[in-house]
C-alpha positions in Angstrom: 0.0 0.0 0.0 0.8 3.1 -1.2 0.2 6.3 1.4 -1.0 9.3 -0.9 0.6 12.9 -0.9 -2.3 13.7 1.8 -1.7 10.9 3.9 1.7 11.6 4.6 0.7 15.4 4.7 -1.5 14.4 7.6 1.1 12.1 9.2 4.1 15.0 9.0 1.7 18.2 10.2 1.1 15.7 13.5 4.9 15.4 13.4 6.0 18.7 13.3 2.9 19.8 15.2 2.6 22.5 12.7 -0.6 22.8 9.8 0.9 21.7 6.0 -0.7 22.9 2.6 -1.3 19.7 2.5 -3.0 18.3 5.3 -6.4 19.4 4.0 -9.5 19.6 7.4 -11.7 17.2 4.6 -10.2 13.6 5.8 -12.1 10.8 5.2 -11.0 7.8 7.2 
């Protein structure tokens, strides 16, 4: 399994504690 662009978006924004362009607030899990 691939993790998408968002994904690790997500993951690195909870890393860093800090928002990323990314890490868009429409998840769906």
């Amino acid at each position: 399994m691939k993790a998408t662009l968002q994904e690790v978006a997500t993951a690195l924004a909870g890393l860093t504690g800090e928002p990323h362009p990314l890490a868009l607030p429409e998840q769906e899990e």
